[in-house]
C-alpha positions in Angstrom: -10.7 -18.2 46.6 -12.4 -15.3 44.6 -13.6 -15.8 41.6 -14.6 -12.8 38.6 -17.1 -13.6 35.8 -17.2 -11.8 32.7 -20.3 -11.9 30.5 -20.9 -11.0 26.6 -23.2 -10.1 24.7 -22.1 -10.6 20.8 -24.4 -9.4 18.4 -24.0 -10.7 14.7 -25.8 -11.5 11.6 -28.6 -14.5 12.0 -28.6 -17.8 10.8 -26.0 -18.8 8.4 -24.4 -15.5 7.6 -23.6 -15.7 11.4 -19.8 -16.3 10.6 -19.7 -13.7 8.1 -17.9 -10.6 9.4 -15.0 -8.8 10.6 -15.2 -7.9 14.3 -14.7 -4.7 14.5 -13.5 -3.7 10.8 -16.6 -5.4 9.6 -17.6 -1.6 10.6 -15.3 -0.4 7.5 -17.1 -3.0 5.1 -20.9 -3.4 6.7 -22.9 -6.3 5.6 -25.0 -3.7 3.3 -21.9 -3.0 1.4 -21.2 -6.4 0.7 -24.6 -7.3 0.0 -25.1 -4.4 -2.3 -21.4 -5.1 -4.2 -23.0 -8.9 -4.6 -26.1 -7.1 -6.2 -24.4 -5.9 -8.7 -22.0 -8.1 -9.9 -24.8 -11.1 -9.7 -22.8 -12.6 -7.6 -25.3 -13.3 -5.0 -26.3 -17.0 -3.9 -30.0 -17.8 -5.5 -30.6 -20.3 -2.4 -29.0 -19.7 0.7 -26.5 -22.3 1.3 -24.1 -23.0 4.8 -21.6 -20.9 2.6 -23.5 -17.6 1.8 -21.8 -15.2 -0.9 -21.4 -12.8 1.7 -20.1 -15.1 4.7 -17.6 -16.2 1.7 -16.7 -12.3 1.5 -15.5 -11.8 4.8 -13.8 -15.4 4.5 -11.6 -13.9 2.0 -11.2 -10.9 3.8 -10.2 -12.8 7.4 -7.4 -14.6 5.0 -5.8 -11.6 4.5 -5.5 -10.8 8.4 -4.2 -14.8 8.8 -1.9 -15.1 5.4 -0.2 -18.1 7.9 -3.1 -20.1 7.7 -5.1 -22.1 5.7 -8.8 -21.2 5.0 -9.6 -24.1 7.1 -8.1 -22.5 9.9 -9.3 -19.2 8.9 -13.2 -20.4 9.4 -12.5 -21.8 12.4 -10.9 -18.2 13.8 -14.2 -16.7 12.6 -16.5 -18.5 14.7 -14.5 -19.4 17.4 -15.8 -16.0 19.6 -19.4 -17.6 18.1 -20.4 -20.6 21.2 -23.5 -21.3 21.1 -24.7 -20.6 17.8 -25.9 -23.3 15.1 -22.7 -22.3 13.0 -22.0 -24.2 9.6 -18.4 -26.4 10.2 -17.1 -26.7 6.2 -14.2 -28.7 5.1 -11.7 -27.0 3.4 -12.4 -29.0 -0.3 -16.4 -27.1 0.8 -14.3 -23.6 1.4 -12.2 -24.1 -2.3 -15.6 -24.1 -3.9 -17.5 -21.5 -2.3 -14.5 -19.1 -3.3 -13.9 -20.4 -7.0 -17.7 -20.1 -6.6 -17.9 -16.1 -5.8 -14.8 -15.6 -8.2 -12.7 -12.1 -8.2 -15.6 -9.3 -9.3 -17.0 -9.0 -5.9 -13.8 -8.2 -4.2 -12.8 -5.7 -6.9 -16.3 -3.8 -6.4 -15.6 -3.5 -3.1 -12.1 -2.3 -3.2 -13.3 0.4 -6.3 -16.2 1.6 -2.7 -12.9 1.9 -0.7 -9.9 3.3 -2.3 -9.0 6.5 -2.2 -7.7 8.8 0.7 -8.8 8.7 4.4 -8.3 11.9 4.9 -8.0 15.1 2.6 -7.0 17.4 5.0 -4.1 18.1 7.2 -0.3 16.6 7.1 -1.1 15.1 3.6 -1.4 18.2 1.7 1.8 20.0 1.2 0.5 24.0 0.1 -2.7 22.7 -1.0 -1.7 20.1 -2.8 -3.0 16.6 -1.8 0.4 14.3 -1.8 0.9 11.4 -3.4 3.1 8.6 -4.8 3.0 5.7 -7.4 5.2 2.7 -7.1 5.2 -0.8 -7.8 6.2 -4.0 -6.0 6.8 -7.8 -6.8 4.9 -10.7 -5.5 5.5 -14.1 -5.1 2.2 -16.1 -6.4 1.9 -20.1 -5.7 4.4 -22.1 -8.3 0.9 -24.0 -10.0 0.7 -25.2 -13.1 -2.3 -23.0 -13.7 -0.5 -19.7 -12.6 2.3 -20.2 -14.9 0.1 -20.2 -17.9 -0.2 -16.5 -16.7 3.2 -15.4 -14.5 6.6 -16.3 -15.1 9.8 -16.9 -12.8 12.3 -14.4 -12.5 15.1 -15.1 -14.1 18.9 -15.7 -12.5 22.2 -16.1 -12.7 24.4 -18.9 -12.2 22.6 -20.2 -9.1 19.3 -20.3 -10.5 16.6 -18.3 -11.3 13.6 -18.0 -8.5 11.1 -20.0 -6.9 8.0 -18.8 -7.5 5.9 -16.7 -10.6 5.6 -13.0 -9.9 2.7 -10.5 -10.1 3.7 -6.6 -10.6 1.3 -4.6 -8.3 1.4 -0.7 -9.0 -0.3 1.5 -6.7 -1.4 5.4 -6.3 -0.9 6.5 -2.7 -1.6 9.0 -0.4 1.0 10.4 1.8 0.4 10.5 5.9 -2.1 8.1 5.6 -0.7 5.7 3.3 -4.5 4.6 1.9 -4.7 3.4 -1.3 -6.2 5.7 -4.4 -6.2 3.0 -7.0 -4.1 -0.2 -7.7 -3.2 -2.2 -11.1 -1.8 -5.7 -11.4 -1.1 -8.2 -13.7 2.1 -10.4 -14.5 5.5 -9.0 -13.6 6.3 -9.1 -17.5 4.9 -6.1 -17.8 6.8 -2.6 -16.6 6.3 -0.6 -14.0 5.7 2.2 -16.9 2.7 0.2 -18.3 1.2 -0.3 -15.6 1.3 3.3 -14.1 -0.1 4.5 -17.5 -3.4 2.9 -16.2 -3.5 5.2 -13.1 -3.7 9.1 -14.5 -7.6 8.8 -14.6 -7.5 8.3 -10.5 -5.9 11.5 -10.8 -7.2 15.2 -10.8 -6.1 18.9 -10.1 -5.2 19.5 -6.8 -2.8 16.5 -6.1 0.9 16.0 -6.6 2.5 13.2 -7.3 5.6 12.0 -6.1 7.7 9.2 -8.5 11.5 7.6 -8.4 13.5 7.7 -11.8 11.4 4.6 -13.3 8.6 7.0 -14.1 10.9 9.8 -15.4 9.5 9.0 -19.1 7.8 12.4 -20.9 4.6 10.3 -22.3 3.5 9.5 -18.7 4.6 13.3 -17.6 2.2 14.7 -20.3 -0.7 11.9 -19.3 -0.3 13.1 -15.8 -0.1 16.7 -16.2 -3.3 16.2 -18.9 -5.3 15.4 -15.6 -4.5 18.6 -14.0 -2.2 16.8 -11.3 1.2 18.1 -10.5 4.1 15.9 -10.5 7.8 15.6 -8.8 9.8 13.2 -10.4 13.6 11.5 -10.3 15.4 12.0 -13.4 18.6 10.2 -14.1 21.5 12.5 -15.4 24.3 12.5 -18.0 23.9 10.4 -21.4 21.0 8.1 -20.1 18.7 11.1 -19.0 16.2 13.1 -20.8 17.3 15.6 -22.9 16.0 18.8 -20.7 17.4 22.5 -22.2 17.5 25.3 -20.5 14.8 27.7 -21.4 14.8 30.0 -18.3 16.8 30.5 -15.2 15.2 30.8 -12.0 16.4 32.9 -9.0 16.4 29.7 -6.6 19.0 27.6 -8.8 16.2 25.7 -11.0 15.7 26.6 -14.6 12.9 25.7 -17.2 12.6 23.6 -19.4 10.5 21.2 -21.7 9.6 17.6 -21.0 7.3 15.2 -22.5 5.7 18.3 -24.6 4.9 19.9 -21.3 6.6 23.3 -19.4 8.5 22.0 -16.5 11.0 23.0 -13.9 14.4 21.0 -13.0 16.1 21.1 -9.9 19.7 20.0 -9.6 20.9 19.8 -5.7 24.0 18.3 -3.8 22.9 16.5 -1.0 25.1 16.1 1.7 24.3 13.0 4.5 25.9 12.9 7.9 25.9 9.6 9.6 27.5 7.9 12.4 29.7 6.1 9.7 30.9 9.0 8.0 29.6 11.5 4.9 28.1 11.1 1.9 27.5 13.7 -0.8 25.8 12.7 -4.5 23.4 15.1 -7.1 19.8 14.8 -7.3 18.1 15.8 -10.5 14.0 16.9 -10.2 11.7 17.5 -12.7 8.3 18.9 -11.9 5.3 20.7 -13.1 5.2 23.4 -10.3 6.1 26.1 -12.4 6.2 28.8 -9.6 9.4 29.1 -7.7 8.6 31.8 -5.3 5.4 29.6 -4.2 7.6 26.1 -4.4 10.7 27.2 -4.2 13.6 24.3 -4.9 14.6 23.5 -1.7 11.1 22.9 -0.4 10.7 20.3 -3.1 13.9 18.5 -2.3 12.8 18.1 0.8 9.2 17.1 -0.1 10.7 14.6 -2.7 12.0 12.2 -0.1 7.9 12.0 0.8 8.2 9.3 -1.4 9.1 6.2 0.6 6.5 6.4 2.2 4.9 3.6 -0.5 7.8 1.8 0.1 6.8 1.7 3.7 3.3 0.6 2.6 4.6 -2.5 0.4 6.4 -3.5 4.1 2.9 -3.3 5.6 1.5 -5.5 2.9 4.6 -8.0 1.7 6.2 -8.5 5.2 3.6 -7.6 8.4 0.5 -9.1 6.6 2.0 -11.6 4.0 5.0 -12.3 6.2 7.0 -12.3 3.1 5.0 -15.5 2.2 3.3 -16.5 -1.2 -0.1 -15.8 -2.1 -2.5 -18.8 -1.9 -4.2 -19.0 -4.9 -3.2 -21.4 -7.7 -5.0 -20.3 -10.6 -4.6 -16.6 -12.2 -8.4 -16.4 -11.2 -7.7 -16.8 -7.4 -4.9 -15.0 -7.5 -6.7 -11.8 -9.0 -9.5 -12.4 -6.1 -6.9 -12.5 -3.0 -4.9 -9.5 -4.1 -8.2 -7.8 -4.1 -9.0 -8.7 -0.8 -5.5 -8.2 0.7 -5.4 -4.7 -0.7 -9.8 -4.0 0.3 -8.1 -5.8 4.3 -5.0 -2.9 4.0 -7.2 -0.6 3.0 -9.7 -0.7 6.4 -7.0 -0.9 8.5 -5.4 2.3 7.2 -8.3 3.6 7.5 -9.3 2.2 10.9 -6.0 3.9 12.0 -7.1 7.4 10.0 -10.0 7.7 12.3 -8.4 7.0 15.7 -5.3 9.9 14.7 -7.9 12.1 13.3 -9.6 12.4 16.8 -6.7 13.9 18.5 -5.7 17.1 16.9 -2.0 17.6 16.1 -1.1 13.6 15.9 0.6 13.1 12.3 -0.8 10.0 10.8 3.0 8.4 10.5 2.9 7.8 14.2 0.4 5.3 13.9 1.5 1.8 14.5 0.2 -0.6 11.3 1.5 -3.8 13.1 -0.2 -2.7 16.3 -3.4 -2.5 14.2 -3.1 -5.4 12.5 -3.0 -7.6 15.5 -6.0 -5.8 17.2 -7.9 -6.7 14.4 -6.9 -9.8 14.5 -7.6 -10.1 18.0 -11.3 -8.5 17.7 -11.9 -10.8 14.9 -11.3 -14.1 17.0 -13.2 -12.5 19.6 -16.3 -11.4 17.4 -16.1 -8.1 19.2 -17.4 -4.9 17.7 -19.4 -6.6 14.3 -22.3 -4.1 14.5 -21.7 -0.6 15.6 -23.3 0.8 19.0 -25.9 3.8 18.3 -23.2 5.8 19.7 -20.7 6.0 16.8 -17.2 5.6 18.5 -14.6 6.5 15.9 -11.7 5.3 17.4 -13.0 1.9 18.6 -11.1 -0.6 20.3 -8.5 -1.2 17.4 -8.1 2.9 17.2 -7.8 3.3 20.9 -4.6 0.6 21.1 -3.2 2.6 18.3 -3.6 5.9 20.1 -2.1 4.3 22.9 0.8 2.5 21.1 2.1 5.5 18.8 5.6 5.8 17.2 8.0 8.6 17.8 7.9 11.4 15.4 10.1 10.5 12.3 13.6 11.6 11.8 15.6 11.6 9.3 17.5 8.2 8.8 19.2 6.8 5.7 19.5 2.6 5.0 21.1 1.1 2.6 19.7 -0.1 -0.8 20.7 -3.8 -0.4 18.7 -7.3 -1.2 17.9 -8.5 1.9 16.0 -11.9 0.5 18.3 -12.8 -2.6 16.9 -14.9 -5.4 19.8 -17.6 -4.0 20.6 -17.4 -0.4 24.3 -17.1 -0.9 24.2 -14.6 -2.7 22.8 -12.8 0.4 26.2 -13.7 2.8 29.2 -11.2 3.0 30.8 -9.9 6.0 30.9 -6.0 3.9 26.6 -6.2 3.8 25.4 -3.2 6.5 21.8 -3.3 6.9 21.7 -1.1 9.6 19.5 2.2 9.4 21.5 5.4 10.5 20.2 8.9 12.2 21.3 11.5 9.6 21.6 15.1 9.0 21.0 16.1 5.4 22.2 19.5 3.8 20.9 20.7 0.5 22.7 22.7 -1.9 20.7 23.9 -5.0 23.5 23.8 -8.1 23.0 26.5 -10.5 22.7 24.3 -13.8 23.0 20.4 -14.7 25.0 18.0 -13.8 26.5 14.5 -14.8 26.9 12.9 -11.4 23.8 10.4 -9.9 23.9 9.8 -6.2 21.6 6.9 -4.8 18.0 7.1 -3.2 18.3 8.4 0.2 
């Protein structure tokens, strides 16, 4: 019988920091980056323990990529591609205290070195304009005593309220890439508006943002606009919309107006979706800050507006294909602040792991790029202990990039799927034979109306 041998050679960090890394996305977040984010938060070990500050870093980090397992299990992922070395083997009461030890200001320096977009060229710029969205999501945090001094349970109806406390994560998003540009989080008690008044100094000339009806408030349009950003926002219509007069008519159906102290345009359209099932036709009511309708004329917009989900898209990525729709770990508001700053700094990488292998090829949008195709290559690589320090020969794609490349989606087409709860607070609420959670190719037809309109149709 023949026989093949393979041989490795793993090179990693010495001594104890040994287990402290990545695989190959510890090229995204080098051991000088975390050393230098310990620096200065003084977060740095004074004597070098089995647990290092920085080892405990990547710990935190490799939780993200296994949000299944315990951190126990986690360790034991790390240096399982590791034989042979003198590695540290911690219990799990020794893993709790080395992360309540390093605490949450580590991982927020590093995501602060990270965020913002992979890319600034190419199919996320729309004329120019770097594209963008804000959004926010729920979270499930662990049902401690300790966290609900800080979060609270959503509240029900008749068959009970929920599980768990909630967080409120709002984000700033680039579009095509999907990397993050800054995040804010805090208890869901809070609104989405509060929270995404924390985000306009992320912002600057030269981007446009792209928001859903929750942000149609004129305070937040005038902070926005006061950065020098542009802005495309859902505005409800009739008696609960804003007040919006017509100033000036334009020759491409919108009209000026005045929002929020600030010049804008509004775009009424009747959309018209063709599906399988049948047709659908509602109004659409825009509100924006491109002033210029033979440079962005109406339609174009429309069109651009349904850009937007692709941060709903993101919170998948992050709630279902890394989370798996499971609750965070921590059980104290402290912990909790320190994962979702490593979850979003583990997102982050692999966005932009997945930037740099579409960004070789010329002509490959980054939408085809498969997230849960990167995910588990990282995961992979990171059990294998492959790729922790980078060759002398830069390879941009590397081995999580070149599955990618080699795994990408078709090109997007337009599809429509119903708004409905597909994990209800209560699970019978869920059941009924009229629920269709099917997602339909459409065709869409856009006709620009020539003034407002009292009709609302729902998100597309």
């Amino acid at each position: 019988m023949e026989h093949s041998a393979i041989t490795r050679t793993i090179t990693v960090a010495a001594g104890r920091f040994a287990p402290g890394h990545l695989g190959e996305l510890t090229q995204q977040v080098p051991f000088e980056m975390v050393d230098a984010v310990l620096a200065e938060t003084r977060t740095a070990q004074r004597r070098i323990r089995d647990l290092p500050a920085r080892v405990v870093v990547y710990l935190l980090l490799a939780g993200s990529l296994f949000a299944e397992l315990g951190y126990r299990q986690v360790w034991l992922r790390l240096v399982a591609g590791l034989d042979g070395l003198p590695v540290p083997d911690p219990t799990e009461a020794a893993l709790t205290k080395a992360r309540h030890r390093l605490g949450p200001a580590p991982l927020r320096a590093l995501f602060d070195l990270l965020r913002g977009p992979a890319a600034t060229a190419g199919p996320v710029r729309w004329k120019g304009l770097l594209v963008c969205a804000i959004d926010a999501t729920i979270m499930s945090v662990a049902d401690s005593p300790a966290n609900l001094t800080v979060f609270t349970k959503q509240r029900g109806g008749r068959c009970g309220g929920g599980s768990y406390p909630t967080t409120r994560v709002s984000t700033l998003l680039t579009r095509g890439t999907r990397t993050i540009i800054d995040a804010v989080f805090g208890p869901a008690t809070i609104g989405e508006i509060a929270y995404a008044q924390r985000l306009p100094p992320s912002m600057h000339t030269g981007m446009l943002i792209l928001a859903d009806r929750y942000y149609a408030a004129g305070h937040l349009l005038a902070a926005i606009a006061d950065t020098g950003a542009d802005l495309i926002v859902r505005a409800r219509t009739g008696k609960t919309g804003p007040k919006l007069p017509i100033l000036r008519r334009h020759r491409d159906g919108s009209y000026r107006s005045a929002f929020g102290g600030k010049p804008v345009r509004v775009i009424d359209a009747e959309i018209t979706i063709t599906t399988t099932t049948g047709t659908h036709t509602g109004v659409y009511r825009l509100i924006t800050t491109l002033l210029d309708e033979r440079r962005h004329p109406a339609a174009a917009l429309i069109r651009l507006y349904h850009e937007r989900w692709e941060i709903e898209t993101a919170y998948l990525e992050l709630k279902s294909s890394i989370l798996g729709s499971r609750v965070l770990r921590a059980r104290t508001p402290t912990g909790i602040t320190q994962e979702i700053y490593a979850l979003l700094v583990t997102y982050q990488i692999l966005r932009t792991a997945m930037t740099d292998a579409t960004n070789t090829v010329p002509g490959i949008d980054p939408d085809r790029a498969s997230f849960t195709t990167a995910l588990h290559a990282a995961r992979d690589q990171l059990i294998q202990a492959n790729g922790i320090i980078a060759d002398t020969i830069i390879d941009l794609a590397g081995r999580i990039g070149r599955l990618v490349l080699d795994n990408l989606l078709p090109d997007r087409r337009p599809r429509i799927n119903a708004r409905t709860v597909k994990r209800a607070i209560s699970k019978y609420n869920a059941r009924g034979p009229n629920i269709d959670r099917r997602t339909y190719k459409t065709t869409l037809n856009i006709n620009i109306l020539a003034g407002p309109t009292l009709t609302t149709a729902p998100e597309p």
